[in-house]
Structures are given as C-alpha cells and as structure tokens.
N, C-alpha and C positions, 0 to 999 in steps of 0.2 A: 411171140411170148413177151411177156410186161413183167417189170419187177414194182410192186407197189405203182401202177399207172402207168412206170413209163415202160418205154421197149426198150429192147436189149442197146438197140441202134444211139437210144436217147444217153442211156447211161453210158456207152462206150464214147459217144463225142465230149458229154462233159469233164468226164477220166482226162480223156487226151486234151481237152483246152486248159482245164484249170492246173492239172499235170504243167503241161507245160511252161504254160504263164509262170506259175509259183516256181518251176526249176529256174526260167529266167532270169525273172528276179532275182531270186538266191543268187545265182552266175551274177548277175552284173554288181549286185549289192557286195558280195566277196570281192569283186575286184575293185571297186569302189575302195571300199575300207583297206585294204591293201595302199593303195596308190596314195589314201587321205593320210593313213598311217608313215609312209616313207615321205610326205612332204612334210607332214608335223613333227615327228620323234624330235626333233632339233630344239623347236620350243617346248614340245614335253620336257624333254631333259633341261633346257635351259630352264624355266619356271619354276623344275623339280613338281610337275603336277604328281600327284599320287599315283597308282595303276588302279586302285579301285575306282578314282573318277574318269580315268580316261576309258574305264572299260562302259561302267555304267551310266557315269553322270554323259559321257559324251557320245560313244560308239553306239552304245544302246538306243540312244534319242537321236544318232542320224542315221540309221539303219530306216524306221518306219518313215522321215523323212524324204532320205533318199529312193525308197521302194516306190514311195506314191508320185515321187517328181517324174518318173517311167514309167507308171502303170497305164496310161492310153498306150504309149507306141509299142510295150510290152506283151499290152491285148494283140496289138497289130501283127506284128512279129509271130507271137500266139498261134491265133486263127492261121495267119497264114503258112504257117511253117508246117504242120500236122492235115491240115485241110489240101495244101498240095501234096502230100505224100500219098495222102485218100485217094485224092485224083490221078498222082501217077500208077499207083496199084488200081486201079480201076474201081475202086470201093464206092466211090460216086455214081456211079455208071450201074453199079449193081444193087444200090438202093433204088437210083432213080427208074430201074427195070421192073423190079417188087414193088412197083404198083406206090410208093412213100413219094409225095411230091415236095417238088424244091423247100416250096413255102412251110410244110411240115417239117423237114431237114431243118430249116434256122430254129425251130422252138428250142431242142439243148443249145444252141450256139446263143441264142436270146436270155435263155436260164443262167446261162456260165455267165454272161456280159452282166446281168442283173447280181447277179452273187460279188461281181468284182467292182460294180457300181458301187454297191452298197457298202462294200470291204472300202475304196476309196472315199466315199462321203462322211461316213465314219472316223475315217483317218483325218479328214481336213479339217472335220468341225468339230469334233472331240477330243482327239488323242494326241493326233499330231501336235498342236498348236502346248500345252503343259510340255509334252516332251520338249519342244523348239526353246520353251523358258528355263528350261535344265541345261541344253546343248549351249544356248547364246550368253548363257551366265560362264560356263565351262571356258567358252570361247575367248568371253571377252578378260575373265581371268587369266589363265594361263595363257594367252596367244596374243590378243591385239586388245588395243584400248577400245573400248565401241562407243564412247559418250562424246562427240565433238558437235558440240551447239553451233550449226549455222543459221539459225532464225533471225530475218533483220525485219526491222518494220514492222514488229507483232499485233497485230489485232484483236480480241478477244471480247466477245460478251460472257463476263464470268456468273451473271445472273441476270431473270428479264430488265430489261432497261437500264440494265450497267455493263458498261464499253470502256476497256482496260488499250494503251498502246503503250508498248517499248519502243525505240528505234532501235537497242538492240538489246539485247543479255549475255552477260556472264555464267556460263554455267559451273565455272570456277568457285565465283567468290559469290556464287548467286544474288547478281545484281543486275537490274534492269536498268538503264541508261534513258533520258529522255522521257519518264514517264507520265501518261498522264491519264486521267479518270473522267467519265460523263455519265450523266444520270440523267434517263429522261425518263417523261413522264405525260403517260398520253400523246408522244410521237414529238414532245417538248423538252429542249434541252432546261434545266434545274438546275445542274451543279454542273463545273469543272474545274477541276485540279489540274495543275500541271506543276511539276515538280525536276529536279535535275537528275533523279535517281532513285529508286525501290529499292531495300535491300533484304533482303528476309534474315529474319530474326530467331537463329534457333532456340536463342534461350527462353522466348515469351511465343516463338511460335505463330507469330506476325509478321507481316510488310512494315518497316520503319522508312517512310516516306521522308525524304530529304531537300529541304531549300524550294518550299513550294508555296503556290499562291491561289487561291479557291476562289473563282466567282461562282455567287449564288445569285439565282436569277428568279425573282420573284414576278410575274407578270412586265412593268415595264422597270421597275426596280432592278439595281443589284446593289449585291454589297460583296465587296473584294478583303480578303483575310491573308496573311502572310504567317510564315513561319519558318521554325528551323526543320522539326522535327516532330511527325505526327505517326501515330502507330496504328496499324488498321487490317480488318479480317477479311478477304477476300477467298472466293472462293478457286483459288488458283496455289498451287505448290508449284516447289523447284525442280520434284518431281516430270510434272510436266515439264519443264524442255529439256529433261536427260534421258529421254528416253531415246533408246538407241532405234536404228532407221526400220529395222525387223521388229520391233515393238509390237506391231499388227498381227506379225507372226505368233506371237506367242497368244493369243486369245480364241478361245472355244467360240462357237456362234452365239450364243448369250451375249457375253461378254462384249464383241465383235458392235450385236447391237447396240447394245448400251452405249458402246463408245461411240458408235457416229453417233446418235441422237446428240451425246453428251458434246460432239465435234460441232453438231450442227447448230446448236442452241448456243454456242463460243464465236462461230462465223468462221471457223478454221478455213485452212485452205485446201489441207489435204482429203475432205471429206469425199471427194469423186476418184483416190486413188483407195479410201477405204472401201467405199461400195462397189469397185472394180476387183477387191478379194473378195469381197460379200457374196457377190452374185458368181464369181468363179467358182467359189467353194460348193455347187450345185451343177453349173455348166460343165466344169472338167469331169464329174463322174460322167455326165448322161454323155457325153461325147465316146464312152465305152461303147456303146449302142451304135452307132454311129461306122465306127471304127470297126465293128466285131461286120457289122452288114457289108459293109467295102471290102473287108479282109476273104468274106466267105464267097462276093460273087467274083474277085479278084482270081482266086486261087482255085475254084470250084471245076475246071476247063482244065482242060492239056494245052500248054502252047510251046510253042519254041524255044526253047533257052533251058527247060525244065523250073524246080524249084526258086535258082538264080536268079531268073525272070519274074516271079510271081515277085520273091523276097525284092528286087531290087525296085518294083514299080509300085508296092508296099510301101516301104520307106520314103520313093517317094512321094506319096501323097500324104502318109504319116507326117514329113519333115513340115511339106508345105502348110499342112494343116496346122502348125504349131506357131511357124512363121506367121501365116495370117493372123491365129490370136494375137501375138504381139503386137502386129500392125495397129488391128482393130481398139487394141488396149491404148496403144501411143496415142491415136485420133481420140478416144474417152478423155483420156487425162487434157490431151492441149483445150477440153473444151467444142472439139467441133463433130462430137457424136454424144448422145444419151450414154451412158454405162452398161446400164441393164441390155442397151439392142447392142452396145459394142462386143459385151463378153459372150451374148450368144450368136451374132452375125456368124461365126464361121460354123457353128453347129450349126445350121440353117442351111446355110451356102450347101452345107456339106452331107448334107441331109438328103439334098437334090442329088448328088452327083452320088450317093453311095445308092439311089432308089433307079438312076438308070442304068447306074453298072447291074444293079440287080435284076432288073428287065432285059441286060442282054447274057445272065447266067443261062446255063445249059440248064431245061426242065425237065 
C-alpha cells in the first residue's frame, strides 16, 4: 500500500528520522540555553539588558544558530538511534524478507537527509547569518567589548591602481600611523605619498592627511611637494577595521560575495579564511548525506553491545569527521592547501568510507 507514491515503509522511516532529529535538537538546544542562560544572568543583571532583548534580540538568534552548529552529528545520532531499534526488533530483517531491497530502504533515509540538507543550507546562507547581526550586536553590548583593532602593517588597494599602507591604526581615535599612498599606472609607479598619520575626519567626512611629502613621477622627472595638512576621499572607512572577528558571520551569501571580491580587489589577507565559510556553507549541509549513509549501514545489523555499540562507533566517526574538517581548514588558512579541496577533502574521504560500510550492510 502507498500513500501519494510512497509506501507505508517510506512514510514510517521519515516520521521516525525527522521525528527524532527535530526532538534532539529541541533536547540539546533547551539545555544549551539553560547552561548559556546561568553563565550570563550576572552580566544581564549587571548591564541591566532588558528581558525583551535578552529573549528576542538574543536567545531567539542563538537558538537557529546553535541548532545548525549540531545538525550533522544530530543526523548521526538520528539515524542511528531509531535505525538500531529497527534492527533490534527485527523490522529490518522483515523488510529485507518482503522482497524491499537495502538500496530501496535508503530512498526515505536519502529524503529525510535532503529535507534537513536543505533546512541547514538555508539556515547558513540566509537566516542565520541577520540573526548572528542581532545576537553579536546583543553580545557585544550588554556582555563584552567586541571591537579590539589588531591590524599592523595594513595593506590595501582601495581602487584599481591605488595602494593605501598603515603601520598601524587606532581604532580609537581612528588614526592610521605611518601612512602612505601609490598610484600606478599601467603597472608604473606616478604618485607617492608618505605622511606621519591619516586621521578621518567626521566633520567633512575625509582622510586629513598629516606632515607629508608627494613624489610625482613623471617619466624620468619628479617633482617632490611637502606639506602640513591635506584632505582626501578614499575609498576606505573607519568602519572597516571595527569590525569585530564574526563580522563574516553576520552576512547572507550575496553579501558573503560581494565581500570577498570587495576583499580581493583591496589584497586583504583574510580572503582564504573568507572563502573557507564560503565554500562551508555548502559542504556542511551535503556532509548530511554522508552521515545519514554511515549512520544507516552502521546500525542496520545486530551486533554486540546492542544500541551502546552502534551509538558509541557513531560518535565516533561523527567526532572524527569534524576533527578532520578542522585539520583540513588549519592547512587552507596556513596556505599549504586550495580552500575549495580543503573544506570538501573530508566529505570525500568520507564518502569512501561511508560507500564501504555500505557494501558490507546486511541485503
């Protein structure tokens, strides 16, 4: 019997996966906010936040937050936890009798992982990232200070063929120290400024360049200009370097884009730690899939230890599988891997390893 296409079989595993996943979460996400709740109340009350912000502007925006930072190991968990109960009631054994074979069994298991796929990619590239600009505004008011400018040595193309250096900034007094300017042109150094200090100017909304000296450089000409004080529009605010370290976090994938281009046309530094969320925000859903395959040929068998066993050789491949993205992520950033092969190397790795656990499932 089929209800709109599927069989009864189909509807009942999805019940029980997405059932369960979604109560997990709940579970973990309630104790979560519990434990976040009795560590913070101290700076609530000290800051005097409101209770309307602390409910909405913050708990509400770490809830979806914290739901998607666990939704792989929470699939894992998932599958495996209701999939061995299948198998120790023999429910496996009496599908795989009725003629239904393994590889048709994963289709709801493949549905449920698509449906929670989609529910995470969604979260990452949409919704999460506004909420994260609500939670970290919350945070860094009422709890901690979040703007502490370490940038030394600053580099910058703030438009083509103009190349901006501080040795360092004030995000204080928003002042650039050491500042200097070059303009090329056709791969030819033109102009350069160098100056004792930039300091931005809110009342006119300019750079007031201070104690500098201009060579222009005409073919084998120059001619060198001094001064105290010159005023000038570049395309760089103070904005930029107060942005706190989660800055990232707060942007939709649009946005996300824009910014590295915007990163890359600047010659920033951090452009390979942006493209390493860029390309996550795509890899962590599909690693659902993944996870949901390991989980079902994992727990699919009777073995010794019962449930215990399935759950505890879950975890760990779960644990390690999360470990290696880090690794894979640390080797991206130092520069001695690609980004794009760094964040998917262990969905790959692990692509392999969940396709032979699958070949030695019970058919």
């Amino acid at each position: 019997m089929s209800i709109n296409g599927f069989k009864k079989i189909d509807v009942y595993i999805i019940k029980k996966f997405l059932g369960t996943y979604f109560f997990a979460i709940a579970l973990i996400v309630t104790i979560a906010v519990v434990f976040d709740l009795s560590e913070k109340v101290e700076d609530f009350l000290e800051k005097e936040a409101p209770l309307k912000a602390i409910v909405f502007d913050y708990y509400m925006n770490f809830i979806p937050y914290f739901a998607n930072l666990f939704s792989s190991l929470f699939t894992f968990i998932a599958v495996i936890f209701f999939t061995s109960k299948m198998a120790y009631n023999t429910e496996i054994i009496a599908i795989l009798s009725s003629g239904v074979s393994f590889r048709r069994i994963m289709l709801p298991y493949f549905i449920s992982a698509f449906v929670i796929a989609l529910f995470s990619f969604v979260l990452m590239a949409y919704i999460i990232p506004p909420a994260n600009a609500v939670r970290l505004d919350f945070t860094y008011k009422y709890i901690k200070n979040p703007i502490q400018n370490t940038e030394k040595d600053i580099h910058r193309q703030v438009e083509p063929g103009l190349f901006i250096y501080m040795k360092s900034y004030n995000a204080t007094n928003d002042i650039g120290y050491k500042f200097a300017m070059e303009r090329f042109e056709n791969g030819q150094l033109k102009s350069k400024l160098i100056s004792e200090y930039a300091k931005w100017d809110t009342s006119i909304n300019k750079w007031t360049i201070k104690n500098y000296f201009i060579r222009d450089i005409d073919s084998l000409k120059e001619n060198i200009s001094y001064g105290t004080s010159i005023d000038t529009t570049l395309n760089l605010l103070p904005e930029d370097f107060k942005r706190y370290a989660q800055y990232v976090e707060t942007m939709n994938l649009p946005q996300l884009n824009n910014y590295i281009e915007e990163q890359k046309m600047q010659g920033a530094d951090d452009v390979i730690s942006l493209l390493i969320e860029k390309y996550s925000r795509f890899a962590y859903p599909f690693s659902t899939f993944i996870l949901t395959l390991i989980g079902v040929s994992l727990s699919s068998r009777k073995v010794k230890g019962g449930i215990g066993m399935h759950i505890g050789l879950g975890l760990l491949l779960s644990f390690s599988f999360i470990l290696f993205m880090r690794f894979a992520t640390m080797f991206a950033i130092s520069g001695s891997m690609n980004p794009l092969f760094a964040v998917w190397l262990p969905n790959i790795i692990y692509t392999f390893i969940a396709l032979f656990l699958y070949r030695l499932a019970p058919k």
